[in-house]
PDB file as gemmi writes it, atoms N, CA and C in Angstrom:
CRYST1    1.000    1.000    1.000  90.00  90.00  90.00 P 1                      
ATOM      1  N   UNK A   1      15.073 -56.726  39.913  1.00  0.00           N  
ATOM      2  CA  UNK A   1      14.893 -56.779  38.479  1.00  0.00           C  
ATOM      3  C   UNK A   1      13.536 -56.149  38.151  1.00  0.00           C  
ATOM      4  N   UNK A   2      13.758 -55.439  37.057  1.00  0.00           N  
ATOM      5  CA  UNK A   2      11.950 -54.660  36.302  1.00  0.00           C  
ATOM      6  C   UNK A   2      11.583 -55.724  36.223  1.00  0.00           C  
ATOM      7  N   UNK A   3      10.040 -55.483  35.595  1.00  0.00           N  
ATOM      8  CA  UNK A   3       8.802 -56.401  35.770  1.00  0.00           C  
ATOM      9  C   UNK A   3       9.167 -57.089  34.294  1.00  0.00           C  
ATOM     10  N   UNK A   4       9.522 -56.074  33.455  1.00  0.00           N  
ATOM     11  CA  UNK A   4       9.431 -55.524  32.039  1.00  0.00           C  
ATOM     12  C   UNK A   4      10.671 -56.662  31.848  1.00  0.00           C  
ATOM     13  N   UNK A   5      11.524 -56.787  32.362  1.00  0.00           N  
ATOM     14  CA  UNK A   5      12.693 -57.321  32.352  1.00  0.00           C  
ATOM     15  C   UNK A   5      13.082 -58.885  32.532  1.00  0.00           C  
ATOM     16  N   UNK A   6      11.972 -58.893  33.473  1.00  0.00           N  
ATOM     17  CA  UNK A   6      11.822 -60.592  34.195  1.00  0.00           C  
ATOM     18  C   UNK A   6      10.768 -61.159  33.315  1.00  0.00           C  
ATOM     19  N   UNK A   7       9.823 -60.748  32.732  1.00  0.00           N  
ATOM     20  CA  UNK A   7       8.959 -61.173  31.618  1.00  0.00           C  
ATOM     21  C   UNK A   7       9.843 -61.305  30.263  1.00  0.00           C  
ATOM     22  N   UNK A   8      10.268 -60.387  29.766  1.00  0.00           N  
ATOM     23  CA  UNK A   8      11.361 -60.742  28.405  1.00  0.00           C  
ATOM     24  C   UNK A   8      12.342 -62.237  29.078  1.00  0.00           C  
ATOM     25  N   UNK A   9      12.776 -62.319  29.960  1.00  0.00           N  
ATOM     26  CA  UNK A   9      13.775 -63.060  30.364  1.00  0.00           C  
ATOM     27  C   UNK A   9      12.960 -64.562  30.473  1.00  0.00           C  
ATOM     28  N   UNK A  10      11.954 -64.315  30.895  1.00  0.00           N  
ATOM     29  CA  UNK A  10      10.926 -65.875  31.256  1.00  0.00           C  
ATOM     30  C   UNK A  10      10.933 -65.981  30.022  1.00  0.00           C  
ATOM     31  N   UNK A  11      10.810 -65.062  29.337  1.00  0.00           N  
ATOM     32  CA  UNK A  11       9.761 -65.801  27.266  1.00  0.00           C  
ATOM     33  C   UNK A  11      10.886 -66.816  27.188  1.00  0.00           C  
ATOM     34  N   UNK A  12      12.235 -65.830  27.091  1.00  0.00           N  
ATOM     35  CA  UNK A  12      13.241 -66.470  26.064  1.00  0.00           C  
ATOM     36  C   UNK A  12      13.764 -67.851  27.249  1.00  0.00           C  
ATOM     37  N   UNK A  13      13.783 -67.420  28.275  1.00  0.00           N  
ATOM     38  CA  UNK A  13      14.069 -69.064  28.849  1.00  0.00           C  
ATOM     39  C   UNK A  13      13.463 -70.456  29.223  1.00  0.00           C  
ATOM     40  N   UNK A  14      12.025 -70.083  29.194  1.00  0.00           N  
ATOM     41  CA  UNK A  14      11.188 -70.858  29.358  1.00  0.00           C  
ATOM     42  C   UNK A  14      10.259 -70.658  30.164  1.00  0.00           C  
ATOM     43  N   UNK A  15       9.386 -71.608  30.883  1.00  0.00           N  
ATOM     44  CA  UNK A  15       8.513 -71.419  32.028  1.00  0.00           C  
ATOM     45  C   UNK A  15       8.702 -70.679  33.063  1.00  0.00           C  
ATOM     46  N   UNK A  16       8.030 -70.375  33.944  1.00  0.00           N  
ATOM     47  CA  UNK A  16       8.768 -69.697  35.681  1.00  0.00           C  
ATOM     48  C   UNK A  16       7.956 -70.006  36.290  1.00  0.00           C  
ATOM     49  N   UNK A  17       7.970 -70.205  37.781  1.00  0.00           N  
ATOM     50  CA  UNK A  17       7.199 -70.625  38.958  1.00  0.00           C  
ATOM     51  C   UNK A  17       6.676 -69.983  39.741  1.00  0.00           C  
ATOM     52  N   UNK A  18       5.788 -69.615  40.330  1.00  0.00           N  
ATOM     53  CA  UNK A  18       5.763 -68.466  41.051  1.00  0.00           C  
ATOM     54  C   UNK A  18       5.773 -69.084  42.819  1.00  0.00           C  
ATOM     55  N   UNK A  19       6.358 -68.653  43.618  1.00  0.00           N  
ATOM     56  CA  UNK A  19       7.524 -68.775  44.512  1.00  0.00           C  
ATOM     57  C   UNK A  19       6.532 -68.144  45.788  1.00  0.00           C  
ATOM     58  N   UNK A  20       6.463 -67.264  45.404  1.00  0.00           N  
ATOM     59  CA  UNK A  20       5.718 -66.236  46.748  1.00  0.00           C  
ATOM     60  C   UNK A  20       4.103 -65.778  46.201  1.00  0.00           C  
ATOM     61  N   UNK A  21       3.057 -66.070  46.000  1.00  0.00           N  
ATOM     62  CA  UNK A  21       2.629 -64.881  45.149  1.00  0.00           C  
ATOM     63  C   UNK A  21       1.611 -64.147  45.988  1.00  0.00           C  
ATOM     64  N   UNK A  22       1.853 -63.963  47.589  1.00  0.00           N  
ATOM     65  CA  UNK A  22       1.454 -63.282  48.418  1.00  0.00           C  
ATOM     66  C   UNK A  22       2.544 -62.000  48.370  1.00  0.00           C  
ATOM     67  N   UNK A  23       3.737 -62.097  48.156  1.00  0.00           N  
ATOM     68  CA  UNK A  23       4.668 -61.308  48.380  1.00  0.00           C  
ATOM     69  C   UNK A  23       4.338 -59.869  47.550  1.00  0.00           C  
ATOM     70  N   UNK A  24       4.955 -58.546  47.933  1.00  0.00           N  
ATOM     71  CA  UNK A  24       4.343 -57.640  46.942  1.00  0.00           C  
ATOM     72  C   UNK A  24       6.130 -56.880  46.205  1.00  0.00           C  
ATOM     73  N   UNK A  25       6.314 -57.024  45.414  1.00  0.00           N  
ATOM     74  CA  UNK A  25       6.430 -57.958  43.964  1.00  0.00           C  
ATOM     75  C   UNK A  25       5.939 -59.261  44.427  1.00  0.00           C  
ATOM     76  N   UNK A  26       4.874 -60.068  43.442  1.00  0.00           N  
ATOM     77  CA  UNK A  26       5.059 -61.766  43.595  1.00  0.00           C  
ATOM     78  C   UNK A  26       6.264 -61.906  43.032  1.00  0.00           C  
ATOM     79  N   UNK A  27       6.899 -63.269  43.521  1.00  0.00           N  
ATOM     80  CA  UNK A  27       8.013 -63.733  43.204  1.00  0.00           C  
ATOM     81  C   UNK A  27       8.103 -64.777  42.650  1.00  0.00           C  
ATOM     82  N   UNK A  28       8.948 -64.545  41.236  1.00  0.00           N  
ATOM     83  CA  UNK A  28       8.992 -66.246  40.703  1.00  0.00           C  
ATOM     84  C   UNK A  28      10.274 -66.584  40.380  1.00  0.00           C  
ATOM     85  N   UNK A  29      10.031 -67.540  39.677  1.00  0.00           N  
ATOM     86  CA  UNK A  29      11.720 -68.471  39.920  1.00  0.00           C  
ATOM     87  C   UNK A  29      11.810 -68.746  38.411  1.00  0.00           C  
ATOM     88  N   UNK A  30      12.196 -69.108  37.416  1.00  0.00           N  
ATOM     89  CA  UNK A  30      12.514 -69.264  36.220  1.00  0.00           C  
ATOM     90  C   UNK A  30      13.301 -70.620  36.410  1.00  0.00           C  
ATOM     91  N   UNK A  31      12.229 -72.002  36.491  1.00  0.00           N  
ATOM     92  CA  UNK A  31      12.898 -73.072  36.591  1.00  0.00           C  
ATOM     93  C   UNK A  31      12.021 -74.150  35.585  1.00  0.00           C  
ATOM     94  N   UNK A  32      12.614 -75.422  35.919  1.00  0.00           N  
ATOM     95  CA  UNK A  32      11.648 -76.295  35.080  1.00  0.00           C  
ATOM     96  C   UNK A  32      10.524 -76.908  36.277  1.00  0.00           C  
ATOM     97  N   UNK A  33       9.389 -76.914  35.594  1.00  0.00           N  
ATOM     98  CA  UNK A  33       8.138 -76.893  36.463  1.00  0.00           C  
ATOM     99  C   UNK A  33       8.047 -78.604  37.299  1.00  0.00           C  
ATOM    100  N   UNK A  34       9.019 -79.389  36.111  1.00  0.00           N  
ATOM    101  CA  UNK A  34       8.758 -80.969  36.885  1.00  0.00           C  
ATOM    102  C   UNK A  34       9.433 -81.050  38.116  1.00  0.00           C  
ATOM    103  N   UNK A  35      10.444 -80.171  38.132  1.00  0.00           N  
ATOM    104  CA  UNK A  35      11.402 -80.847  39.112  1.00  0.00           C  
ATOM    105  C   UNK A  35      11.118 -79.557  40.183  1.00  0.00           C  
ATOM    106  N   UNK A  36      10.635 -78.588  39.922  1.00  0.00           N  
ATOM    107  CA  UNK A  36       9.839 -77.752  41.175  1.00  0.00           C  
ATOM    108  C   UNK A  36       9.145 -78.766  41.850  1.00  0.00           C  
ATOM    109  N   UNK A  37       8.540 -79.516  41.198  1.00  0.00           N  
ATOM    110  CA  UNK A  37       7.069 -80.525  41.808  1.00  0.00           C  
ATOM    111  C   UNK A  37       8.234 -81.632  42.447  1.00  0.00           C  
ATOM    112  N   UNK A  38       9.269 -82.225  42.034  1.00  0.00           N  
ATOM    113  CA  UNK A  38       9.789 -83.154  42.461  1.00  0.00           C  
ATOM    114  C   UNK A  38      10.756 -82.734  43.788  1.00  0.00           C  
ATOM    115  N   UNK A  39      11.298 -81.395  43.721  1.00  0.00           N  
ATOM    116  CA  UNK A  39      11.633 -81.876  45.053  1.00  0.00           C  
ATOM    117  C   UNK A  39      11.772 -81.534  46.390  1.00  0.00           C  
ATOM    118  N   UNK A  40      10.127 -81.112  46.454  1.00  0.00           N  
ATOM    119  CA  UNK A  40       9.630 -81.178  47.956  1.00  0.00           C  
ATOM    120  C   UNK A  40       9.889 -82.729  48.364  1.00  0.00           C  
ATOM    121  N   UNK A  41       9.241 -83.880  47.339  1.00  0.00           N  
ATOM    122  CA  UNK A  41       8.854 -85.351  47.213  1.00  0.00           C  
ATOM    123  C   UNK A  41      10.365 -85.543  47.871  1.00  0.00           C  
ATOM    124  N   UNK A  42      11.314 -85.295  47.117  1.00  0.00           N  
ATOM    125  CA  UNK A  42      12.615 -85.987  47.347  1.00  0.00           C  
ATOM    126  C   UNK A  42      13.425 -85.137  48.944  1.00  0.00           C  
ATOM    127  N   UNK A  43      12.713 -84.124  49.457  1.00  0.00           N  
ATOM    128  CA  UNK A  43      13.369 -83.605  50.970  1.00  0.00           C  
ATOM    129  C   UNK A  43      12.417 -84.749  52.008  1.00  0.00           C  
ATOM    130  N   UNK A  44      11.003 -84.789  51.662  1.00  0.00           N  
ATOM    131  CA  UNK A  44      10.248 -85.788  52.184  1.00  0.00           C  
ATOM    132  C   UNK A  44      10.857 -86.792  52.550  1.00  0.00           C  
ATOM    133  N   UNK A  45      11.761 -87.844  51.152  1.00  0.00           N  
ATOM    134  CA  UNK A  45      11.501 -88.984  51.147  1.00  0.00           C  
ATOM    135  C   UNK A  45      12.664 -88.721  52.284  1.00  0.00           C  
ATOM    136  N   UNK A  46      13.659 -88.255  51.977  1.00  0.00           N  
ATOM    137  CA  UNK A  46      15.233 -88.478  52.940  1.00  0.00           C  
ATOM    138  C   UNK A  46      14.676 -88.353  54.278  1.00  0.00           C  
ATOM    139  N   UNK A  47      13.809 -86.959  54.876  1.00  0.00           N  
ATOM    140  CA  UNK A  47      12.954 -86.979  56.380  1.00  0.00           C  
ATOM    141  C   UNK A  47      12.935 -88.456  56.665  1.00  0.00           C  
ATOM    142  N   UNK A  48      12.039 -89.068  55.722  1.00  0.00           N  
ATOM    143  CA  UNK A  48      11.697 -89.902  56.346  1.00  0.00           C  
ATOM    144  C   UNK A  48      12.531 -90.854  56.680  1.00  0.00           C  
ATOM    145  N   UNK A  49      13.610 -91.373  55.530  1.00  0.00           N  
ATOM    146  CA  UNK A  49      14.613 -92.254  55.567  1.00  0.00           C  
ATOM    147  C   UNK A  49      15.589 -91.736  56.457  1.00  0.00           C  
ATOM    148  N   UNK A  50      15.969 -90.539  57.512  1.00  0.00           N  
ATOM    149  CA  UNK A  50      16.550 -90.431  58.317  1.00  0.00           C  
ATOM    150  C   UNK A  50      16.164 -90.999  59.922  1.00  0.00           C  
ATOM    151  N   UNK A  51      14.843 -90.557  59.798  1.00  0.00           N  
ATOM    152  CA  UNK A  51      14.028 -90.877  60.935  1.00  0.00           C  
ATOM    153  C   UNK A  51      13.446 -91.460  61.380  1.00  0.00           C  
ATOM    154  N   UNK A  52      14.255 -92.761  60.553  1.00  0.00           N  
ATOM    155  CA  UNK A  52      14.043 -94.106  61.026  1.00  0.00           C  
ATOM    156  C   UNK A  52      14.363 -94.515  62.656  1.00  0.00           C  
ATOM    157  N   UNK A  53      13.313 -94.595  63.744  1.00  0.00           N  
ATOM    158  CA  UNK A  53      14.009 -94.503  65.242  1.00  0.00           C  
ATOM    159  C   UNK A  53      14.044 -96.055  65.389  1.00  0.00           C  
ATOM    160  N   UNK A  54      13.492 -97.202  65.472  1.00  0.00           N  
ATOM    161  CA  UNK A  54      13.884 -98.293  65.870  1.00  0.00           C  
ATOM    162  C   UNK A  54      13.348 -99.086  64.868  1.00  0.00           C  
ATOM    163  N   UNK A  55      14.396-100.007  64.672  1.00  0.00           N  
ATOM    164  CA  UNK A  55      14.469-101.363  64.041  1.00  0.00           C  
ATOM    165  C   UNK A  55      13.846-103.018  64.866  1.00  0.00           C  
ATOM    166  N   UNK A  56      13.150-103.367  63.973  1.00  0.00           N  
ATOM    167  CA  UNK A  56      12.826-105.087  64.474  1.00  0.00           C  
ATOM    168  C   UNK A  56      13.970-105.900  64.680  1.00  0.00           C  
ATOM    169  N   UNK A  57      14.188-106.279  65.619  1.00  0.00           N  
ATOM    170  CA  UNK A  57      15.722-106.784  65.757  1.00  0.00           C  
ATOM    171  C   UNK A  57      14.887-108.464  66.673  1.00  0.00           C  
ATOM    172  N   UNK A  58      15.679-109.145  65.758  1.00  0.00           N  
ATOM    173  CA  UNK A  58      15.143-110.986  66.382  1.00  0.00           C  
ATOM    174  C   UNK A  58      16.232-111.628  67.395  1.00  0.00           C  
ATOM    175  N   UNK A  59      16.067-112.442  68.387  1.00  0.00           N  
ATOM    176  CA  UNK A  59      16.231-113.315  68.804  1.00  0.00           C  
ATOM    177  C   UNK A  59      16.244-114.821  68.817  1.00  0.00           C  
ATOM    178  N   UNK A  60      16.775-115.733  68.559  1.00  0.00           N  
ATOM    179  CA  UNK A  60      16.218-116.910  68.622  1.00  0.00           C  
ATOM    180  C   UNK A  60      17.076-117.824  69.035  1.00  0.00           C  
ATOM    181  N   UNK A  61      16.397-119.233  69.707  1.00  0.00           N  
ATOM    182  CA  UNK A  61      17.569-119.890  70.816  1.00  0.00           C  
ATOM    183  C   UNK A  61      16.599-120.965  70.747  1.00  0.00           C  
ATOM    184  N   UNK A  62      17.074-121.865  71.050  1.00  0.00           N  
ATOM    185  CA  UNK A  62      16.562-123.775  71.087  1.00  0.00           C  
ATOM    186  C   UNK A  62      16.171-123.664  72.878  1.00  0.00           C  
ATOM    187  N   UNK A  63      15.517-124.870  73.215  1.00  0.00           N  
ATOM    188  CA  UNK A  63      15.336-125.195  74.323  1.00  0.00           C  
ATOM    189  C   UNK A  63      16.454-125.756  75.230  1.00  0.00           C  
ATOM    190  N   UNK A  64      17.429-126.223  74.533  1.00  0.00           N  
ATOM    191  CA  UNK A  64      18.802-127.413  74.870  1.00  0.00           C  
ATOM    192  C   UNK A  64      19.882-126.133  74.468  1.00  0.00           C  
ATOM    193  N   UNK A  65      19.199-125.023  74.378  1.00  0.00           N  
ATOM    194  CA  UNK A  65      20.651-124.326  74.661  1.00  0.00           C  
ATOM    195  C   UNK A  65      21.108-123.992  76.261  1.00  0.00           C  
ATOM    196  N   UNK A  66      22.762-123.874  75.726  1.00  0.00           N  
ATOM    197  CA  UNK A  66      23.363-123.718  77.275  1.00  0.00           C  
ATOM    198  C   UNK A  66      23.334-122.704  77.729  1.00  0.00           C  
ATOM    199  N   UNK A  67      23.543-122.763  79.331  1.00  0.00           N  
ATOM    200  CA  UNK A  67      23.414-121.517  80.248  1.00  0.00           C  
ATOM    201  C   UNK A  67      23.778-120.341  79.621  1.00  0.00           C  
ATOM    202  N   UNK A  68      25.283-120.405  79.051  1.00  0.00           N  
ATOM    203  CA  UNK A  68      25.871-119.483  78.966  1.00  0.00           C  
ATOM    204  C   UNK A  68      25.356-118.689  77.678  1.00  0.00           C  
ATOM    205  N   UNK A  69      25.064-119.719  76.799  1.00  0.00           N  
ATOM    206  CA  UNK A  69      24.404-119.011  75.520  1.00  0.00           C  
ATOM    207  C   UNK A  69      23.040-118.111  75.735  1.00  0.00           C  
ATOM    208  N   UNK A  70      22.957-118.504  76.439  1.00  0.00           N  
ATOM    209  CA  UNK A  70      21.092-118.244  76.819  1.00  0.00           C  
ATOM    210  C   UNK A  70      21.376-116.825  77.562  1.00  0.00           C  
ATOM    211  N   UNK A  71      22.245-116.974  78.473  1.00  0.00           N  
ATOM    212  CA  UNK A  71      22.375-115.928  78.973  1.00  0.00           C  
ATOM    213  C   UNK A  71      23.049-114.208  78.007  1.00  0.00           C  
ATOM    214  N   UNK A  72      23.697-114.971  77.254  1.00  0.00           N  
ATOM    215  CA  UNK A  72      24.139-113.832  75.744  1.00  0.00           C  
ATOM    216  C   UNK A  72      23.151-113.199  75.432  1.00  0.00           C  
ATOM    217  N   UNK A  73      22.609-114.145  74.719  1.00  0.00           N  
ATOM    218  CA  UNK A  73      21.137-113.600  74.073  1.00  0.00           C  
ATOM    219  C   UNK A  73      20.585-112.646  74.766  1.00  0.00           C  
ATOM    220  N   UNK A  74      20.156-113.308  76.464  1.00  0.00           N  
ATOM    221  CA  UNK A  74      19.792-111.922  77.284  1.00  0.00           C  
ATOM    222  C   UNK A  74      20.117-110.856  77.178  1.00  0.00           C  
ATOM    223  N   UNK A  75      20.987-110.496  77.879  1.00  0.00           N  
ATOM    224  CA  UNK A  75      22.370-109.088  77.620  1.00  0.00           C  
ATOM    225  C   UNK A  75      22.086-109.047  75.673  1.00  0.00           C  
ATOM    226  N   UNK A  76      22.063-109.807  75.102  1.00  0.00           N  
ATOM    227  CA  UNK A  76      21.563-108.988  73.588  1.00  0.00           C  
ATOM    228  C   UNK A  76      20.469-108.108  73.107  1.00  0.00           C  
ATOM    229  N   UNK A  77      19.413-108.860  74.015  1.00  0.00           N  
ATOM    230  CA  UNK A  77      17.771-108.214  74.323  1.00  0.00           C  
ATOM    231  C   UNK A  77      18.038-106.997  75.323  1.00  0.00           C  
ATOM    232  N   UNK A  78      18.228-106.986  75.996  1.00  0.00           N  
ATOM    233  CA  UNK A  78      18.779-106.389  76.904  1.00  0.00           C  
ATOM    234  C   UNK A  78      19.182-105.035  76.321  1.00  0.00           C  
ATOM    235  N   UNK A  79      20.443-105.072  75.474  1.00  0.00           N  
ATOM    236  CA  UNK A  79      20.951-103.847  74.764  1.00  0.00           C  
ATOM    237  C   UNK A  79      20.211-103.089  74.259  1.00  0.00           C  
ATOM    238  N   UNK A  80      19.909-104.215  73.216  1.00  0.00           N  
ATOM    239  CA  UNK A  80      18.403-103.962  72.004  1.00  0.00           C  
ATOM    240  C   UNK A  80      17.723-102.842  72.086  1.00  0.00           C  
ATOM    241  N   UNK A  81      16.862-103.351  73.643  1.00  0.00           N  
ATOM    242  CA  UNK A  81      15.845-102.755  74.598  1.00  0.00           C  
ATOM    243  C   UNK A  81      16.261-101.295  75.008  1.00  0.00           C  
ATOM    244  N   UNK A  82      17.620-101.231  74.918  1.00  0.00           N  
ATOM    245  CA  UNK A  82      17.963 -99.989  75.778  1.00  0.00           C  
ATOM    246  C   UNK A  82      18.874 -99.233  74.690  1.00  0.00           C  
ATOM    247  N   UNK A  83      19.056 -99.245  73.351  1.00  0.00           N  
ATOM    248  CA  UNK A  83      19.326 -99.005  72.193  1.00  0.00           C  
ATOM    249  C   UNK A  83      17.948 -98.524  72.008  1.00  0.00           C  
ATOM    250  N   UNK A  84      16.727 -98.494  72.235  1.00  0.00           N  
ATOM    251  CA  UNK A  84      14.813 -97.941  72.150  1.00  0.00           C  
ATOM    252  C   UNK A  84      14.728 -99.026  70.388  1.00  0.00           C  
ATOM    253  N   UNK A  85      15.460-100.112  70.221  1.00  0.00           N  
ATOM    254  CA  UNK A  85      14.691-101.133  69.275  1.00  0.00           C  
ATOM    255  C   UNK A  85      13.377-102.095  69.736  1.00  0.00           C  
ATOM    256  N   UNK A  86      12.651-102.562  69.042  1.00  0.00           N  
ATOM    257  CA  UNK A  86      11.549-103.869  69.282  1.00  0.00           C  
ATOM    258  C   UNK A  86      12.688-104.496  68.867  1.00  0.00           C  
ATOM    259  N   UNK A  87      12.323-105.975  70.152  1.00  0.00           N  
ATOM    260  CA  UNK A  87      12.704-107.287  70.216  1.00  0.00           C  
ATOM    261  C   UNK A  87      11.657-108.273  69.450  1.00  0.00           C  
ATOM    262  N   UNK A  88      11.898-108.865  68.897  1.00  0.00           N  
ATOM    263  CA  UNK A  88      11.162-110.038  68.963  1.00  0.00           C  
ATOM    264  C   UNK A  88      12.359-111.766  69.486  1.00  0.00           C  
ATOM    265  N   UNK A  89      11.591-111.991  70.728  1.00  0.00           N  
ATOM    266  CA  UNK A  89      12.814-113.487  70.745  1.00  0.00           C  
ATOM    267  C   UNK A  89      11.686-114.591  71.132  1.00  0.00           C  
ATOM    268  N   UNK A  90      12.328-115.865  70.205  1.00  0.00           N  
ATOM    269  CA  UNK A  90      12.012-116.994  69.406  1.00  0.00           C  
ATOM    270  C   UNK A  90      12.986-118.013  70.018  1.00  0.00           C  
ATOM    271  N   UNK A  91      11.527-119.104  70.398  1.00  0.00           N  
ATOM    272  CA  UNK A  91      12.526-120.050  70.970  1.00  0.00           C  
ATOM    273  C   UNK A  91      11.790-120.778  70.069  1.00  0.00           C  
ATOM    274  N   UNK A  92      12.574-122.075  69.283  1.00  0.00           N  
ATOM    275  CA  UNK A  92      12.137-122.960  68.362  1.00  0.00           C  
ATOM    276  C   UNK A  92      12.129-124.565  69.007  1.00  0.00           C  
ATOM    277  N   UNK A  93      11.618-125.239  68.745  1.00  0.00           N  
ATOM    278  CA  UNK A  93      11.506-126.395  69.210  1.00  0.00           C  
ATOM    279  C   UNK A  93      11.694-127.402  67.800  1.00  0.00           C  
ATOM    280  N   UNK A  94      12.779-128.244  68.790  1.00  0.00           N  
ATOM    281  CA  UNK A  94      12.376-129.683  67.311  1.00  0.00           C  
ATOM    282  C   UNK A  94      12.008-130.642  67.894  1.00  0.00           C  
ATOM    283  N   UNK A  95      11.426-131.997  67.294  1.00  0.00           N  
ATOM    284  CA  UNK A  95      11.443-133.140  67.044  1.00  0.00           C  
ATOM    285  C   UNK A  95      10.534-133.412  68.680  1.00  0.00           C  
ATOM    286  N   UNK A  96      11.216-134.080  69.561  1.00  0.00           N  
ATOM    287  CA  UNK A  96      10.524-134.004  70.978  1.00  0.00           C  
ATOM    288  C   UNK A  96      10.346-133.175  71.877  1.00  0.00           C  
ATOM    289  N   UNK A  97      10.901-132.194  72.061  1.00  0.00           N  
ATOM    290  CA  UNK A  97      11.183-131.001  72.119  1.00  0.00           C  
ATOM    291  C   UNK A  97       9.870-130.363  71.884  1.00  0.00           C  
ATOM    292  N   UNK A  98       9.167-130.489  71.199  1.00  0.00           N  
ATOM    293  CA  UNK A  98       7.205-130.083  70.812  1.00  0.00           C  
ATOM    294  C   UNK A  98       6.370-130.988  71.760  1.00  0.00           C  
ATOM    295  N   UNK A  99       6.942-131.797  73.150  1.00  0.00           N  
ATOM    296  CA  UNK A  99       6.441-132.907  73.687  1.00  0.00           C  
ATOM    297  C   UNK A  99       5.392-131.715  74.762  1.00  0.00           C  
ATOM    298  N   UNK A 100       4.688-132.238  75.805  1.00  0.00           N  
ATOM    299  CA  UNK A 100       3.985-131.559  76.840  1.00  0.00           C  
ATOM    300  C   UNK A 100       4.487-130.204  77.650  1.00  0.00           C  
ATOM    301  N   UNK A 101       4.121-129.513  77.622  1.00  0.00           N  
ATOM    302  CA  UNK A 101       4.346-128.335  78.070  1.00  0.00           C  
ATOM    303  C   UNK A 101       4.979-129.070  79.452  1.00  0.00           C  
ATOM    304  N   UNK A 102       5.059-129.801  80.251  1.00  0.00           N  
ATOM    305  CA  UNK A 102       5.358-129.959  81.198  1.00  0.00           C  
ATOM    306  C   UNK A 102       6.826-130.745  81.165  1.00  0.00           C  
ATOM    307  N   UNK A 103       6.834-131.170  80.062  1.00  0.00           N  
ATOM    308  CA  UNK A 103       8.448-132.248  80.001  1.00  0.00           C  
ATOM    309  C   UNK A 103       9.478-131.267  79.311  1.00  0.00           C  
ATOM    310  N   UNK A 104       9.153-129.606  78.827  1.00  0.00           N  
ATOM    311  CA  UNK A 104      10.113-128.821  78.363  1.00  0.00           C  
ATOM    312  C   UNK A 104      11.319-128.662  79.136  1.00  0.00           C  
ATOM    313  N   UNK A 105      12.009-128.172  78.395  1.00  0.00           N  
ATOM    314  CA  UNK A 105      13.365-127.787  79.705  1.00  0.00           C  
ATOM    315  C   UNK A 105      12.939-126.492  79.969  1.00  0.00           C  
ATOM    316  N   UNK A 106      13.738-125.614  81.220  1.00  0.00           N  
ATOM    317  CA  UNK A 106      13.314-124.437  82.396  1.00  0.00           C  
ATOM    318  C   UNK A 106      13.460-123.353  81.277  1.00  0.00           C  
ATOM    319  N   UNK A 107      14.063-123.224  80.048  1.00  0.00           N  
ATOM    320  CA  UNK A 107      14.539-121.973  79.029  1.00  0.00           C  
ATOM    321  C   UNK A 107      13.135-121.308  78.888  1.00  0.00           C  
ATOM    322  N   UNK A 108      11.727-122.237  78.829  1.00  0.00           N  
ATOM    323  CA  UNK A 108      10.790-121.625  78.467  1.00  0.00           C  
ATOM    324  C   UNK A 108      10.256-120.609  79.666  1.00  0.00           C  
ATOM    325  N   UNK A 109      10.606-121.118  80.735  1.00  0.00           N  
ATOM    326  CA  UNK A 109       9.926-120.120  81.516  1.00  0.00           C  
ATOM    327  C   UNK A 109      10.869-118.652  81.652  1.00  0.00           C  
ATOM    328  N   UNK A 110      12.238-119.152  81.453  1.00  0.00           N  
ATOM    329  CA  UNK A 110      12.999-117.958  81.750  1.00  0.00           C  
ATOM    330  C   UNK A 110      13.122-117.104  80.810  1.00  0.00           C  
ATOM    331  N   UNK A 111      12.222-117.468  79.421  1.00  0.00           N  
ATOM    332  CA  UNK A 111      12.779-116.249  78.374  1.00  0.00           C  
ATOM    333  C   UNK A 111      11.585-115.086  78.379  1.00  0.00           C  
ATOM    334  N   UNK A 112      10.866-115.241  78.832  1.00  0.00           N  
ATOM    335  CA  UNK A 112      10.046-114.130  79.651  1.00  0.00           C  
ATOM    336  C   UNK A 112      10.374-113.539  80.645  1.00  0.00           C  
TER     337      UNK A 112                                                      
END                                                                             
């Protein structure tokens, strides 16, 4: 397009952007100037919201749980771990159960 041509055409349509203006013609774009600005912002935001690589993923299990449950959970951490998520696992205690580190049941040592 003439120079002569793309200037009449910007008046009557509005603003234009300029695109390249190292380039020889500089180059512009005949757009609206907000949403030029908006959407680098909005290719950003999706980057980022794609590249989400691992999630906080919880655990949690009583002291008086059974073998077999306990052992689930494992193999759940386990996956988690090898899925490249953070674990966090939570063993909760009630009532006596908060008694001496020494009168706990064996779950505490094994969930490490």
């Amino acid at each position: 397009m003439q120079p002569f041509e793309a200037i009449k055409l910007a008046k009557e349509k509005g603003p234009s952007v300029e695109i390249l203006p190292t380039a020889d013609p500089p180059v512009c774009k005949i757009t609206d100037y907000g949403k030029y600005l908006y959407q680098p912002t909005r290719k950003a935001h999706e980057q980022r919201k794609s590249s989400r690589g691992s999630q906080l993923k919880e655990s949690s299990s009583g002291p008086a749980t059974a073998e077999h449950d306990y052992q689930v959970r494992k193999n759940q951490i386990l996956r988690f771990l090898g899925e490249g998520h953070k674990v966090r696992a939570m063993i909760f205690h009630r009532g006596r159960e908060n008694g001496p580190p020494g009168s706990r049941p064996r779950q505490d040592e094994t969930a490490c």
